[in-house]
C-alpha positions in Angstrom: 0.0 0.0 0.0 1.3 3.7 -0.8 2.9 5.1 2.4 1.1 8.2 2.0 -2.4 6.3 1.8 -1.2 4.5 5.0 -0.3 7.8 6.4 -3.9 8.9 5.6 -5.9 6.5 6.8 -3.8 6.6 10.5 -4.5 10.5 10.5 -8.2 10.1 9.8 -8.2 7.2 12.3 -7.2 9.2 15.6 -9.5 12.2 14.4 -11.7 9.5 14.3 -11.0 7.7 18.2 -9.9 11.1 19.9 -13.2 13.1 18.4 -14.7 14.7 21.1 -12.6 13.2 23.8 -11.0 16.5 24.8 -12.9 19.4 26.9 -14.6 21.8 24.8 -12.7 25.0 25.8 -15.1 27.6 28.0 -15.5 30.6 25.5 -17.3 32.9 23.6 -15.8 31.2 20.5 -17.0 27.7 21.5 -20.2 28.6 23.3 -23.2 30.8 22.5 -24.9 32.8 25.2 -28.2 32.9 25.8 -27.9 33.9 30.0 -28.8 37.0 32.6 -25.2 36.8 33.5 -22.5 34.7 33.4 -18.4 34.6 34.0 -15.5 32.6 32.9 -13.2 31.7 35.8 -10.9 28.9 37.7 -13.4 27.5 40.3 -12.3 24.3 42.9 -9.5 23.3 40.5 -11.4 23.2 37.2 -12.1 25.9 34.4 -15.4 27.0 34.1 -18.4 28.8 33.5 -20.9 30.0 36.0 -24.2 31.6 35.0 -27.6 32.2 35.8 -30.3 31.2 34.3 -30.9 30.8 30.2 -28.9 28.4 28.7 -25.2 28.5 27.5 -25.4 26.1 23.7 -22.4 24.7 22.2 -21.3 26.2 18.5 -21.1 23.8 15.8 -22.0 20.9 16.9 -25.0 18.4 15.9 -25.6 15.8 17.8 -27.1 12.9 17.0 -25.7 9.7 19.0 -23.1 9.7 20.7 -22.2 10.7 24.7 -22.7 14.3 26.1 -20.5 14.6 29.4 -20.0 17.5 32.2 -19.3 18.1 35.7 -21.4 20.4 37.9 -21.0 22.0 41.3 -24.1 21.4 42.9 -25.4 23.8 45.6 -28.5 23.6 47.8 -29.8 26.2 46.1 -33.1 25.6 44.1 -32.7 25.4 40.5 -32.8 23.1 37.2 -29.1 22.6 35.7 -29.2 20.1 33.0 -28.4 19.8 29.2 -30.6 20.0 26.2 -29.9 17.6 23.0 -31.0 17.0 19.4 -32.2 20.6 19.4 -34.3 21.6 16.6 -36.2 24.8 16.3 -38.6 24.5 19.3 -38.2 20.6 19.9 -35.4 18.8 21.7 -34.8 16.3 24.7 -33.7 17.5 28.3 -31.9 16.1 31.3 -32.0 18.2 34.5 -31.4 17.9 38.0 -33.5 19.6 41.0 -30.7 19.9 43.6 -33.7 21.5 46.0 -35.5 17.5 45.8 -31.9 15.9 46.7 -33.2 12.5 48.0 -36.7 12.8 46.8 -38.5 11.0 43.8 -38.0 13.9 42.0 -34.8 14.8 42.2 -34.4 15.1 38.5 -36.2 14.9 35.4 -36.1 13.9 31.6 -38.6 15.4 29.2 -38.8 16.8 25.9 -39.6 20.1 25.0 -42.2 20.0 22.5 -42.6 23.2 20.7 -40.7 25.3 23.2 -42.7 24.1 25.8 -41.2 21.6 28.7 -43.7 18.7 29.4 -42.5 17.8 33.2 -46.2 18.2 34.2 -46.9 14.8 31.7 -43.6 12.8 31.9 -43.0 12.7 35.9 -42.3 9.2 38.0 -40.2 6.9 37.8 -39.9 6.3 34.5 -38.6 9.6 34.3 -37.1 10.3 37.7 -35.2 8.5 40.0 -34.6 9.3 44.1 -30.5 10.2 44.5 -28.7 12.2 46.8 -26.7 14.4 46.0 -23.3 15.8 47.3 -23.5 19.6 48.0 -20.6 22.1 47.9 -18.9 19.6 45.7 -18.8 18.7 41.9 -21.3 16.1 40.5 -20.3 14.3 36.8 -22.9 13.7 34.6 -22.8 11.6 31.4 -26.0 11.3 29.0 -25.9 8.2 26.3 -27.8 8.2 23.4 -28.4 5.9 20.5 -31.9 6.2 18.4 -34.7 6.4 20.3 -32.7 5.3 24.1 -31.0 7.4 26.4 -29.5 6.4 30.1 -27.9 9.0 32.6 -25.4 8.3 34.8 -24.1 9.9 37.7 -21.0 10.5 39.5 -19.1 7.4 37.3 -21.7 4.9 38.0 -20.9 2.1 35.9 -24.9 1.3 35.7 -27.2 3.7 34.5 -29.3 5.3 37.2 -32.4 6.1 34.4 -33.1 4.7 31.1 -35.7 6.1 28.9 -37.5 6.3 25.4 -36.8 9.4 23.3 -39.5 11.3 23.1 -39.3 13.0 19.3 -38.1 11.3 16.2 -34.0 11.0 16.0 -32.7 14.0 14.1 -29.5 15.3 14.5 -29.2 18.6 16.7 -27.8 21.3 18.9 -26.7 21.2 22.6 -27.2 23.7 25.4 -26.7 24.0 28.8 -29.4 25.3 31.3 -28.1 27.1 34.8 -29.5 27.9 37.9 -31.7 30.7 39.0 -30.9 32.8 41.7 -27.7 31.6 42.5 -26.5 30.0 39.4 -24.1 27.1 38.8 -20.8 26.2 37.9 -20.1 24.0 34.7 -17.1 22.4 33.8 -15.2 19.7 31.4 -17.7 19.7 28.9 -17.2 17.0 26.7 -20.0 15.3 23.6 -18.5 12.4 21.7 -20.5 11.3 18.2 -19.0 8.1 18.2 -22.8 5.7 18.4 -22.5 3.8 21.9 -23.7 0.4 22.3 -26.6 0.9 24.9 -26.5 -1.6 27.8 -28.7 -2.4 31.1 -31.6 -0.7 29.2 -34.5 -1.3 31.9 -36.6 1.8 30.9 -39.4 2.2 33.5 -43.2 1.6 33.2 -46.4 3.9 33.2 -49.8 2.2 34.5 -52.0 3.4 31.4 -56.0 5.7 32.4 -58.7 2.7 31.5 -60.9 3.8 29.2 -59.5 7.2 28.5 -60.5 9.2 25.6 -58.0 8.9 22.8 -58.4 11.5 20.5 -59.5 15.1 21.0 -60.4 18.1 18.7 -58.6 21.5 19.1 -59.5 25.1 18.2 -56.8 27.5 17.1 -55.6 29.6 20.6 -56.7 32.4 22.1 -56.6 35.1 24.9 -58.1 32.9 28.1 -59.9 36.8 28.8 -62.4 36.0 26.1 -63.7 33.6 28.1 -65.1 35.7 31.0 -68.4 36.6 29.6 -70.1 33.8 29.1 -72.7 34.8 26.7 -70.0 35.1 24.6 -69.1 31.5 24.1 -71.3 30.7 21.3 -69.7 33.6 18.9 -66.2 32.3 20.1 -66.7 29.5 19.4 -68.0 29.8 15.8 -65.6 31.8 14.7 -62.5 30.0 15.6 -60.2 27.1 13.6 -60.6 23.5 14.3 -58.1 21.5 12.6 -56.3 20.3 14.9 -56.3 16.5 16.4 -54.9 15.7 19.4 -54.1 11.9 20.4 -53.4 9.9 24.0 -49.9 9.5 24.4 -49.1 6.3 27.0 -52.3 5.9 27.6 -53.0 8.7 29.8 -53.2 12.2 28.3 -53.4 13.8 25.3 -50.0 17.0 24.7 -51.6 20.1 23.3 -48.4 21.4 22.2 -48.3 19.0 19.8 -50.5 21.2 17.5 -50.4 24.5 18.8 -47.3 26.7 20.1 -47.7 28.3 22.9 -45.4 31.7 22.0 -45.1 32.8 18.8 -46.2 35.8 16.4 -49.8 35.0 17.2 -50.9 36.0 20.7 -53.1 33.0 23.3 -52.5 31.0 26.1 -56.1 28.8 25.6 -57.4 26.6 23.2 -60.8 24.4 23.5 -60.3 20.4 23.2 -63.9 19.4 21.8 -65.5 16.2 22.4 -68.6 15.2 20.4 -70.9 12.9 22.6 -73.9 10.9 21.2 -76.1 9.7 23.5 -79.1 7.4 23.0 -81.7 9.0 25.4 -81.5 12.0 27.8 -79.5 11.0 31.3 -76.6 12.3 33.6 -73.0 10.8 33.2 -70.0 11.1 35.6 -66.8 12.7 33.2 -63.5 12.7 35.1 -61.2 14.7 33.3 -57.9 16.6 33.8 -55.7 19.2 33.0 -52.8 21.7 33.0 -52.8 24.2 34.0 -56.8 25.7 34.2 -59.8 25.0 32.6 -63.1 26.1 31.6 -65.9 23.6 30.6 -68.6 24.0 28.5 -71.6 21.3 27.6 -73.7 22.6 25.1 -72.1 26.0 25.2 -73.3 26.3 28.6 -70.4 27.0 31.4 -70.3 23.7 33.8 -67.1 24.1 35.7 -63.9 26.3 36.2 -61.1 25.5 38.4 -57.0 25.3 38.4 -54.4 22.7 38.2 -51.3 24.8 37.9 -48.0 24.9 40.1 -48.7 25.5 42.9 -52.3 26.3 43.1 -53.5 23.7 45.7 -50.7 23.7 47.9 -46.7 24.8 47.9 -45.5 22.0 46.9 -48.3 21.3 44.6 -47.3 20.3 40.9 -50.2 20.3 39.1 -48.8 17.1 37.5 -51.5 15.6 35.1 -54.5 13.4 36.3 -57.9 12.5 36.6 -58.4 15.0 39.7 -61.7 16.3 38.5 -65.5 15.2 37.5 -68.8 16.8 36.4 -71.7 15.3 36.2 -73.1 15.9 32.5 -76.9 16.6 31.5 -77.1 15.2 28.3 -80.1 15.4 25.6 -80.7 12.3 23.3 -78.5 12.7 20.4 -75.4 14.9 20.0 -73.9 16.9 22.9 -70.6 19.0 22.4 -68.3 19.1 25.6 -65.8 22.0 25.2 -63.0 22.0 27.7 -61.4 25.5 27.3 -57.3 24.8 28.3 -55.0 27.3 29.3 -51.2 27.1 29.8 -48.6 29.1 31.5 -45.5 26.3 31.6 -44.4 22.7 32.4 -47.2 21.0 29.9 -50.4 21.8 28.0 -52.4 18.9 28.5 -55.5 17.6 28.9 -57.3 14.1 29.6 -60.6 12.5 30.3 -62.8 9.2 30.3 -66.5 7.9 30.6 -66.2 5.4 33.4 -69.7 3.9 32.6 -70.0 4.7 28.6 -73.0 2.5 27.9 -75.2 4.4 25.8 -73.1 7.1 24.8 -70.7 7.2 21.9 -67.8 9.5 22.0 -65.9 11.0 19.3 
């Protein structure tokens, strides 16, 4: 063989093995801001970079298997450090910690963001989660591992992975960012993403227990301002003149994500949209519908207001997370024939969601 083909293929071949193996230096020419504040500096014997808030993303770099690595001095203090990966436009996947829940079941999370909006509200337990404590005043490694639709985390050099879990969006290649702290911020250092595609092991992803008989698809209107809906003679002319093209489905059998269809910033100003269920029923009577939400809700049966309560963060008690369930019911009056149930969802953050099901469905068909 030519020496200088030999030569060649033993250049390409360490690029190759030593590609993304060294610390991605901690500068404006390697990172973008996106932050309140942030500073460059030697901290407890590494270089890093502390900042608040935002996120800090990594310049040319697409991601789409491979091994995302970092260390992170972790602080009482409350806040979400974590990475986002496969970042396109508004979707992506995130890993965070909650420092404040060290020791509790949710002490951490993995979610996707789903047209700039973070579904923790849906994806929470163990499947998503796990209990750890952490070490305070000290630095904490963290590596992610993804191939296709799997990704593990693993703390602190574990050589098992202390969560495995499904992908939530389709695998396409994307950016990386970091997310800091809040008040206090957080210090980030030896960064490190490596494309070469791992071989996944120990992948126990956790398990949901599914909503039995829980409506599966859902129509939605276009959004709107949730003041439109304070005057309740109004409802029939909103109604009427807004869009519905929009389907909605059940995702793991238990609700169905509203920001699937409809972005929740943007150009085009709402924070509400209606999910619409048609329900035929063969003679008047009264059924029990347990439903749920996030974060408040209107309902409407017949165009007629029903019910209006909250589900958000926070709103039943302080450490209230107005995590996604069938905490609700009505009792519906229907007429013989065709009745239109109009739940009217609004959304401020953590997921746009809404579910519901028809213990007792004899005589009634839903669509």
């Amino acid at each position: 063989m030519n020496k200088s083909i030999i030569l060649s293929i033993l250049f390409l071949s360490t690029i190759f093995f030593s590609f993304g193996q060294d610390a991605i230096p901690l500068d404006t020419v390697h990172l973008k801001m996106n932050t309140s504040s942030y500073i460059f500096e030697d901290f407890k014997g590494h270089k890093t970079i502390y900042f608040k808030g935002g996120t800090v993303g990594l310049k040319d770099i697409s991601f789409l298997n491979g091994t995302i690595e970092y260390d992170i001095y972790l602080t009482k203090d409350r806040g979400f450090p974590g990475v986002y990966f496969r970042i396109n436009d508004d979707d992506s996947e995130q890993f965070y910690i909650r420092p404040h829940q060290s020791g509790n079941p949710d002490a951490n999370q993995a979610t996707p963001v789903t047209n700039g909006l973070a579904n923790w509200q849906f994806y929470f337990g163990p499947k998503y989660s796990f209990p750890h404590e952490y070490n305070f005043d000290a630095w904490t490694h963290v590596k992610i591992v993804v191939n296709n639709r799997q990704a593990q985390v693993f703390l602190d050099y574990s050589e098992t992975p202390h969560l495995s879990w499904q992908l939530f969006h389709e695998p396409k290649a994307g950016g990386i960012s970091f997310s800091g702290g809040l008040v206090r911020g957080f210090h980030i250092a030896n960064i490190k993403v490596d494309q070469r595609t791992p071989v996944i092991q120990n992948f126990e992803p956790g398990t949901r227990e599914s909503i039995e008989n829980v409506i599966g698809e859902w129509t939605v209107s276009n959004k709107f301002e949730e003041k439109e809906l304070e005057n309740p003679q109004m409802i029939s002319s909103l109604v009427s003149r807004l869009k519905w093209n929009n389907k909605i489905y059940v995702e793991e059998g238990v609700a169905a994500n509203i920001a699937r269809v409809i972005k929740i910033d943007g150009d085009v100003p709402g924070n509400t949209v209606f999910a619409r269920l048609t329900i035929t029923s063969d003679k008047d009577q009264v059924k029990l519908f347990d439903f749920g939400y996030s974060d408040r809700a209107q309902v409407f049966l017949n165009n007629k207001p029903i019910y209006k309560g909250t589900n958000r963060f926070r709103s039943r008690d302080y450490r209230y997370l107005g995590t996604i369930g069938l905490f609700d019911a009505v009792y519906l009056d229907l007429k013989k024939g065709k009745n239109t149930l109009l739940i009217a969802v609004s959304e401020d953050f953590g997921g746009w969601l809404v579910t519901g099901r028809f213990e007792d469905n004899q005589g009634i068909k839903v669509k």
